[in-house]
C-alpha positions in Angstrom: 14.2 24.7 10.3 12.7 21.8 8.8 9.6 20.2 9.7 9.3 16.6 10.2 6.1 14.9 9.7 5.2 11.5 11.2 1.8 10.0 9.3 -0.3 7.8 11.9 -2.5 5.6 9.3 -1.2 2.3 10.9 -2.2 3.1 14.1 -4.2 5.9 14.5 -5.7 5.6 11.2 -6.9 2.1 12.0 -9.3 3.2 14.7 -11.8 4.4 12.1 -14.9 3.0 11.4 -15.3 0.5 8.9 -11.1 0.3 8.5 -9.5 -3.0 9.0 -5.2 -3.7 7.3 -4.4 -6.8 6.8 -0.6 -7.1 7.5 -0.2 -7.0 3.7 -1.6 -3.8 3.6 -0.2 -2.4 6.6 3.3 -3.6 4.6 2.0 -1.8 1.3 0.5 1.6 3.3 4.3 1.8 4.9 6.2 1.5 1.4 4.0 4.0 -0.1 4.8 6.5 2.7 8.2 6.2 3.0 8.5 6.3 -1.0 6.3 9.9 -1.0 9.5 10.8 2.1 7.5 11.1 5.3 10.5 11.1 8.0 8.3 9.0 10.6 5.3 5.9 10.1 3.6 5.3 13.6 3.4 1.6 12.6 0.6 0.8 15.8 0.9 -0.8 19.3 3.1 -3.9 19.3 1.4 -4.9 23.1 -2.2 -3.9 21.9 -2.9 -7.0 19.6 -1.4 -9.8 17.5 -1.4 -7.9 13.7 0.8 -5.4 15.3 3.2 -8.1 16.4 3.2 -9.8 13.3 3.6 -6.2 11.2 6.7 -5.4 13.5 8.4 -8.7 12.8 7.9 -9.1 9.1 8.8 -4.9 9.2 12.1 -5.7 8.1 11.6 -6.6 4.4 10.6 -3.3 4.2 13.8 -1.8 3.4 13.1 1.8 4.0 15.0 4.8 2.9 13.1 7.7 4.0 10.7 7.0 6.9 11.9 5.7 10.6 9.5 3.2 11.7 8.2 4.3 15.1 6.6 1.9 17.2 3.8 3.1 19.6 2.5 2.5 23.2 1.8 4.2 26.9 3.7 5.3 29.3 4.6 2.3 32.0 1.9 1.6 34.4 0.9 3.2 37.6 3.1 1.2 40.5 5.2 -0.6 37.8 8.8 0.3 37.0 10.0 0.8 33.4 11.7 -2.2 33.3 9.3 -4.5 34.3 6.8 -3.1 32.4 5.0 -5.0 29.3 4.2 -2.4 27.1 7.5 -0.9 27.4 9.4 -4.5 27.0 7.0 -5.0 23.8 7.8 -1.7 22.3 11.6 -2.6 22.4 10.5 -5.9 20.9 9.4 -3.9 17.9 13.1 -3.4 16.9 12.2 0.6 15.5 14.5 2.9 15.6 11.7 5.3 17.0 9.5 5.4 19.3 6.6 7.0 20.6 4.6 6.8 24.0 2.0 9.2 25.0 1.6 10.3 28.9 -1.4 12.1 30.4 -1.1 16.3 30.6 -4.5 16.2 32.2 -5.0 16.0 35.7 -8.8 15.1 35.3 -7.1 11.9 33.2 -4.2 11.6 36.3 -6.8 11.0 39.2 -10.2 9.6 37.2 -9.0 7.1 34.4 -5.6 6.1 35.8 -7.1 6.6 39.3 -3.1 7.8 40.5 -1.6 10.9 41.7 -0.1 13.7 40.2 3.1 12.7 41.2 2.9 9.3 40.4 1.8 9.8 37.1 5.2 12.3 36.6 7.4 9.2 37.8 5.5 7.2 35.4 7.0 9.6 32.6 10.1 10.2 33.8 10.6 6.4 34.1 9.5 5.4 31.1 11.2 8.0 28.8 14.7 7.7 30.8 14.4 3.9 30.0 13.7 4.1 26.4 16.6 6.8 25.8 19.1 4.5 27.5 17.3 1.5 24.9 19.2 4.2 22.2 15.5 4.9 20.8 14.8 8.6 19.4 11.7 9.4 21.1 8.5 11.2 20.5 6.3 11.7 23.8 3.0 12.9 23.2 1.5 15.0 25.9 -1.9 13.3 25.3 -4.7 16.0 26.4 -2.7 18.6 26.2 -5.2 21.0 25.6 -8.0 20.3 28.0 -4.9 19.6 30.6 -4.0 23.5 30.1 -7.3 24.7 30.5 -7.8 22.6 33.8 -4.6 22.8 35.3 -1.9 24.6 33.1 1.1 24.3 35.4 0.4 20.8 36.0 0.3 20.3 32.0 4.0 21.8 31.6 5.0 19.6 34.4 4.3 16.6 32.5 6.3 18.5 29.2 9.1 19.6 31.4 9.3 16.1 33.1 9.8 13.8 29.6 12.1 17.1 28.3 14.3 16.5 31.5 14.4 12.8 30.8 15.3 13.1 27.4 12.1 13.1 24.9 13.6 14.6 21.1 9.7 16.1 20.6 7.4 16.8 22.8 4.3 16.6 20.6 1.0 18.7 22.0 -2.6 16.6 21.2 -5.6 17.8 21.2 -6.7 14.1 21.6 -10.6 15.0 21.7 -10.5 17.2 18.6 -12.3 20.2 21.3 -9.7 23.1 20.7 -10.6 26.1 18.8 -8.2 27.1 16.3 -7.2 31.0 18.3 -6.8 29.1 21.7 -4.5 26.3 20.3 -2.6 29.1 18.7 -2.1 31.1 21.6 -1.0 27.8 24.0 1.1 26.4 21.2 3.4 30.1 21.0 3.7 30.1 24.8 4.6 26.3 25.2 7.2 27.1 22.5 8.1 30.2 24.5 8.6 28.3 28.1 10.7 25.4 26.4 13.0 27.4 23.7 15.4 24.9 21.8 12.9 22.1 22.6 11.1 20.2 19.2 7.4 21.3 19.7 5.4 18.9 17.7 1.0 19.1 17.4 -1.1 15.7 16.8 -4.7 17.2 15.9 -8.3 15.7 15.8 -10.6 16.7 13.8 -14.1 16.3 16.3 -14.6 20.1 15.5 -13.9 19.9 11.8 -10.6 21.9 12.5 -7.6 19.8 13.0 -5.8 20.9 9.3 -6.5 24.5 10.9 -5.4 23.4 14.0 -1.9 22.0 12.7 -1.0 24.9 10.7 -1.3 27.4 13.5 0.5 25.6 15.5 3.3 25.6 13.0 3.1 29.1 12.6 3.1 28.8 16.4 6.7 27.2 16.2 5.6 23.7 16.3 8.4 21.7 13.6 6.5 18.3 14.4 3.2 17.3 12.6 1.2 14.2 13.1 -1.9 13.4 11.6 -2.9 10.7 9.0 -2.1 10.9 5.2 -6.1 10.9 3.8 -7.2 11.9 7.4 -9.3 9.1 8.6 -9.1 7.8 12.1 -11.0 7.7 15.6 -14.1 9.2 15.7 -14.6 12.4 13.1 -10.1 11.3 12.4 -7.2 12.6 12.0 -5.3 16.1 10.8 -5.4 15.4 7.1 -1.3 15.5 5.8 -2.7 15.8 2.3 -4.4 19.1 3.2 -1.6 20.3 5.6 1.5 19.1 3.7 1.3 20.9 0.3 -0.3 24.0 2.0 2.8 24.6 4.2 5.1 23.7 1.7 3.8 25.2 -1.3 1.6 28.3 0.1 3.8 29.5 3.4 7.0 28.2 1.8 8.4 25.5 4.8 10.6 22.9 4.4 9.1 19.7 4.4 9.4 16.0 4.6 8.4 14.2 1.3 7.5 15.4 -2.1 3.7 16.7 -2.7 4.2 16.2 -6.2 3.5 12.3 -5.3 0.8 13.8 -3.0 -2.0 12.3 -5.2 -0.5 9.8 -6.2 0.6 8.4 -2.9 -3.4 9.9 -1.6 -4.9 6.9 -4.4 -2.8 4.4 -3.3 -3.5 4.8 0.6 -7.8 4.9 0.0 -7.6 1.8 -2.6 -5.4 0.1 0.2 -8.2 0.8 3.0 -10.7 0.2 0.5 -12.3 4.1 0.3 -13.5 6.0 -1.8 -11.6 9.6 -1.7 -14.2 12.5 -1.4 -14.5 14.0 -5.5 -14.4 17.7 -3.6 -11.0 16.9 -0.9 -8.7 19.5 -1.2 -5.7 19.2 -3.7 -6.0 15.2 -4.2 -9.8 14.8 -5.3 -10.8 14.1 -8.2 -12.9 17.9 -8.5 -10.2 19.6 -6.4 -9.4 21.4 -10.3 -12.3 20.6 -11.9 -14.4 23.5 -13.7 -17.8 23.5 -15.0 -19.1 27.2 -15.2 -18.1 28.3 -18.8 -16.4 31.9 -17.6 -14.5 29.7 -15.1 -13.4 28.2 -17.8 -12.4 30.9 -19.6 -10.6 32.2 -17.1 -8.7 29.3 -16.5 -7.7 28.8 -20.3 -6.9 32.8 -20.3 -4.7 32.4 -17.3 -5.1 29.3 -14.5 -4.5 31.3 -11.3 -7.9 33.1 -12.3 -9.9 30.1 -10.5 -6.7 27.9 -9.1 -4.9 28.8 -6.4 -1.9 26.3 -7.3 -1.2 24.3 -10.1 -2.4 21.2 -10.3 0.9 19.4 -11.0 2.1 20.9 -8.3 0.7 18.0 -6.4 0.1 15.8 -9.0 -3.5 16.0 -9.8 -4.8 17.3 -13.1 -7.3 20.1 -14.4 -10.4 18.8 -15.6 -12.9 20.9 -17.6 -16.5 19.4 -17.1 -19.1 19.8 -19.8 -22.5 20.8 -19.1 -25.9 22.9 -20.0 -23.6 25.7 -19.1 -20.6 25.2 -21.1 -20.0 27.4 -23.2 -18.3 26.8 -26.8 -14.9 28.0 -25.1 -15.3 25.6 -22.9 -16.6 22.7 -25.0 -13.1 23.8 -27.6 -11.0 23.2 -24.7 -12.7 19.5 -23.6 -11.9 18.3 -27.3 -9.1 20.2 -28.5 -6.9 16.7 -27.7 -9.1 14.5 -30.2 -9.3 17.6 -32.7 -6.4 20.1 -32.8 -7.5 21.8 -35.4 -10.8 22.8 -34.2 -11.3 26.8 -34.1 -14.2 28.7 -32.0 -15.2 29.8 -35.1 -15.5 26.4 -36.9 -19.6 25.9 -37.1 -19.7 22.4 -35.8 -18.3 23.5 -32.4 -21.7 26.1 -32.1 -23.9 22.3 -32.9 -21.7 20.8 -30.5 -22.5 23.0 -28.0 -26.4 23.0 -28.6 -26.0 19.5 -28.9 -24.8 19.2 -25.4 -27.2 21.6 -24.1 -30.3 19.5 -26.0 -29.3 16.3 -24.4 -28.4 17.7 -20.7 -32.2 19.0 -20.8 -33.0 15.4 -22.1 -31.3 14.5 -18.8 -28.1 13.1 -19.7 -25.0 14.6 -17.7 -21.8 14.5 -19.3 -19.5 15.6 -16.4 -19.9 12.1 -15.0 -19.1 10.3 -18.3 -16.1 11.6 -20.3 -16.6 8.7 -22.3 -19.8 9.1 -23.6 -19.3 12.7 -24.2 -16.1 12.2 -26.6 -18.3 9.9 -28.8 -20.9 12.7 -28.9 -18.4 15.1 -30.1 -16.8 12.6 -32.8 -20.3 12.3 -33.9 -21.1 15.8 -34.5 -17.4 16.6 -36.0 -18.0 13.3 -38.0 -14.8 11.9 -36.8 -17.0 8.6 -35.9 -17.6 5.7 -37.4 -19.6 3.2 -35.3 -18.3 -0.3 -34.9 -21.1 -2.4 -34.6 -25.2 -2.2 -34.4 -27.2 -3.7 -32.4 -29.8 -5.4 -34.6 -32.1 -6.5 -31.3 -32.2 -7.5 -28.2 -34.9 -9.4 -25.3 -34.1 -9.6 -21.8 -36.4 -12.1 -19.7 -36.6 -12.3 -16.1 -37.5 -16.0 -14.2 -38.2 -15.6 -10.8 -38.2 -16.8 -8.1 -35.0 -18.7 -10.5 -34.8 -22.3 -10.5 -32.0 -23.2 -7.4 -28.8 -22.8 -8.3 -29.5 -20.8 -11.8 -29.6 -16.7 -12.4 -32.9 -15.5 -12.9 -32.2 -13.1 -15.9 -31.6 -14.5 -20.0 -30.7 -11.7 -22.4 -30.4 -12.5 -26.4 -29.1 -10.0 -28.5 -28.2 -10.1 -32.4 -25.1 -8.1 -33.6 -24.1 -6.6 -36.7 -20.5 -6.0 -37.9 -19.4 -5.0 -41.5 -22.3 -6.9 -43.0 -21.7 -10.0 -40.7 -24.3 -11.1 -37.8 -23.8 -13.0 -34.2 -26.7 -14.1 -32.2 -26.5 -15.2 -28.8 -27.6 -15.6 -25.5 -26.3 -15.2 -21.5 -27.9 -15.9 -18.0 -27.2 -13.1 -15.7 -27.8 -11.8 -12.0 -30.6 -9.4 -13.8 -31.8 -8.3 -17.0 -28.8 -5.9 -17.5 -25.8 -8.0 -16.0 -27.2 -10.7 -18.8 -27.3 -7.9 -21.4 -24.1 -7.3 -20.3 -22.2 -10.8 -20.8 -24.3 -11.4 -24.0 -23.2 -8.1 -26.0 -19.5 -8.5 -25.1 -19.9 -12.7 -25.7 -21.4 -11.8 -29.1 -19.0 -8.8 -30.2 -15.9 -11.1 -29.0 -16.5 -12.9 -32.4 -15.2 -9.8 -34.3 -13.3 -8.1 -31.4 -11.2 -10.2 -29.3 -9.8 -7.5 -27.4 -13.5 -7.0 -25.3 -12.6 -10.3 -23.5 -10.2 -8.0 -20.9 -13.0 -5.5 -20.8 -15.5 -6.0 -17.9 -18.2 -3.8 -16.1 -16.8 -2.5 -12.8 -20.1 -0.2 -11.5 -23.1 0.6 -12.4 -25.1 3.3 -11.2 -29.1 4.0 -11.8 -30.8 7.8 -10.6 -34.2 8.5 -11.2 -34.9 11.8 -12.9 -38.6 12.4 -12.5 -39.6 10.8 -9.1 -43.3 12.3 -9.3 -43.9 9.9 -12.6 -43.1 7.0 -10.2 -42.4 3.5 -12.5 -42.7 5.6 -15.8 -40.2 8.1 -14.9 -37.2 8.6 -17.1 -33.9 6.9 -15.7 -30.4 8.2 -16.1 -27.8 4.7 -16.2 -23.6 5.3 -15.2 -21.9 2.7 -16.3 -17.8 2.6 -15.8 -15.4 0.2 -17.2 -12.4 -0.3 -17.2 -9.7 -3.4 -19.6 -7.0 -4.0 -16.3 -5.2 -0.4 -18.3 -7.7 2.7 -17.8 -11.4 3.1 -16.4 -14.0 5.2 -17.8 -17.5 6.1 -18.0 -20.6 5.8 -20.4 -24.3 7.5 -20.0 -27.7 6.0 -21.1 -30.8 7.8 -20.8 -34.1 6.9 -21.3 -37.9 6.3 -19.4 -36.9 2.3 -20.1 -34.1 1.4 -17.7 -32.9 -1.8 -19.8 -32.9 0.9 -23.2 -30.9 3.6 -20.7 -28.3 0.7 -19.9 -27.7 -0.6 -23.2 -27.0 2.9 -24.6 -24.2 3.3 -22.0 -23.1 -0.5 -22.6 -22.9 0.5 -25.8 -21.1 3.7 -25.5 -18.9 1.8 -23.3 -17.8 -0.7 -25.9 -17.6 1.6 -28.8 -15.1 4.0 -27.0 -13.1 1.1 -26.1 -12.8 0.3 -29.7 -12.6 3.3 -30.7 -9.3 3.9 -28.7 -7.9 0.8 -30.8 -6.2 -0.8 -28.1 
């Protein structure tokens, strides 16, 4: 059997800390899901707040082709009828051919936050399901505190799961709304919940309050649950969501279910969703970040070249992410062969200038320099000592001067710099925030004499760590500089115990690998 996988970001998802969606994004976030194939997108609450309405009634450019858009809200309210409820009338308002309204399945929620009786709050169900099913709306009910319902009262719980089953729910999803469950015990009720209701859709909506909710959802599958819900990258209220991009390619591709979607878009579709909700995604995430196949140790990467599965448990393609093989002090020259074999082919382990590469590295990693973080920077060190480089330019001087406080409405920071290319000089000078953002405009100002193709080029962070904190203002600095042209990003290293010499090494890197590429 199949299991169907409904992705929360828009509603759930937007309870997190520090994440606000425009209704543009909330319009990009639900193309990208229903291109990757989830089968449901819990758009949000159409009665909880005006960006909901608006998303709902500008939902249909959307076009989807995969995904059912589901709208969300509660059950009808205690001593109100279905029908004359709001939230009900605003879900229909939504127009989605699903829907989804959580009930209470705890009896502590029943008599102190709704402040109604057990048998009310069964009507309340029964009502508001019933209703929605004669609207002609597939519908989801979430048992919402399922778990600590079972463990207070656990007949009462399969009440409320037998009463929207009986009015005609299509999934009658389990949450372990406060994240509190331990993975056995969630187990153990999900397989006898599954027992009591056979031929009924079981589905799990995990929290992740005690760091398990991926472990969480996959038991319950094995459980029999055919319904996931959790949230793509995993953010959401409080500590967030089940994380899909942890749970889907680990059922599909390691215990072999059918799923919704295709996880070779996985980290693709993973990118798109953090740069829509403007976050970074963790380097060390499972499967999707950036280190999930990233390998430093030089017998890793032995191993890896001799045979992957060695030190990767899938391949990376698999769900579209890529092996990276980091250089380091302890690289060794297997390791550094298989960083450059793309920019030299030819190159054998027992070619001599692969054993001064490696020392090389290992020289200037003491130095302080780290070359895992700038790819960039370490290319150029390799085309240097395979003499496969030719610089582009030199940089015949430069003086940075700082003004402050800054005359009102001027930056405080001047940089000149002088430029030499094929024989031929450019002097000139730039005002900048700093010392190094005016170094900055007045190296790519000069060099766009001789190279126009630096005017699409531009500085898009900058990063300074202090290497020897006990030397305080003398201590040597270590500068990260990425770039990117509007085409590709990458990322330069400076080092040095003068923080404007340790920038303009990286600047320079930065520009000379950009020419370098000859694009």
């Amino acid at each position: 059997m199949k299991i169907h996988v409904l992705d929360s970001t828009l509603r759930d998802g937007a309870q997190a800390e520090n994440i606000s969606f425009s209704v543009n994004d909330k319009l990009a976030i639900a193309r990208a899901l229903d291109e990757y194939g989830v089968g449901y997108i819990e758009a949000g609450n159409p009665a909880s707040n005006p960006k909901d309405l608006e998303f709902f009634q500008k939902a249909g450019e959307l076009k989807l082709t995969s995904a059912l858009l589901t709208a969300f809200g509660s059950t009808c309210r205690k001593g109100v009828s279905a029908e004359e409820d709001a939230n009900l009338q605003a879900i229909l308002k939504a127009q989605t051919p699903a829907v989804a309204i959580f009930g209470k399945a705890s009896m502590l929620h029943v008599k102190e936050i709704l402040e109604t009786t057990p048998e009310e709050n069964l009507r309340m169900v029964t009502d508001s399901v019933a209703y929605l099913k004669k609207q002609g709306k597939e519908l989801i009910f979430d048992a919402e505190h399922f778990f600590d319902g079972y463990r207070e009262d656990s007949e009462y719980a399969m009440q409320v799961l037998r009463a929207a089953l009986n009015a005609g729910a299509d999934v009658l999803c389990l949450c372990d709304t406060n994240g509190g469950t331990l993975p056995a015990e969630l187990q153990e009720v999900t397989a006898r919940v599954v027992r009591l209701f056979p031929g009924a859709v079981m589905g799990i909506h995990a929290h992740n309050d005690c760091g398990c909710a991926v472990a969480n959802t996959l038991l319950a599958v094995q459980a029999g649950a055919r319904h996931i819900q959790g949230t793509f990258v995993g953010f959401g209220e409080r500590c967030g969501n089940a994380d899909l991009s942890s749970i889907l390619p680990a059922l599909a591709l390691k215990a072999g279910f059918e799923l919704d979607g295709d996880v070779k878009l996985l980290c693709e579709t993973a990118g798109q969703l953090a740069e829509l909700a403007n976050i970074h995604l963790p380097a060390g995430k499972p499967f999707v970040g950036r280190s999930a196949f990233s390998h430093k140790a030089g017998m890793h990467i032995d191993g890896v070249v001799k045979r992957s599965s060695s030190f990767e448990h899938i391949d990376p393609e698999s769900v579209g992410n890529r092996r990276r093989f980091l250089m380091s002090e302890v690289a060794g020259r297997g390791s550094v062969l298989q960083k450059i074999l793309p920019i030299a082919p030819s190159l054998t382990k027992t070619d001599p200038r692969l054993t001064e590469l490696t020392n090389e590295l290992k020289k200037m990693e003491h130095y302080g320099y780290q070359f895992e973080a700038a790819d960039a920077s370490f290319e150029l060190l390799a085309r240097k000592v395979l003499g496969m480089y030719e610089p582009h330019f030199r940089v015949a001087l430069y003086k940075t001067i700082g003004e402050y406080p800054a005359p009102e409405g001027e930056k405080p920071a001047t940089a000149v710099i002088k430029v030499e290319v094929d024989g031929k000089t450019e002097a000139t000078a730039a005002l900048g925030s700093g010392p190094v953002n005016a170094l900055d405009i007045a190296l790519r100002k000069a060099l766009c004499v001789f190279f126009p193709q630096l005017g699409k080029m531009q500085l898009t962070d900058y990063k300074v760590r202090v290497l020897d904190q006990e030397s305080a203002t003398a201590a040597k600095v270590r500068v990260l500089i990425e770039s990117g042209d509007g085409t590709r990003t990458w990322t330069t290293i400076g080092v040095s115990d003068d923080i404007i010499q340790a920038s303009l090494i990286a600047l320079v890197d930065s520009i000379e690998y950009k020419l370098s590429r000859g694009d």
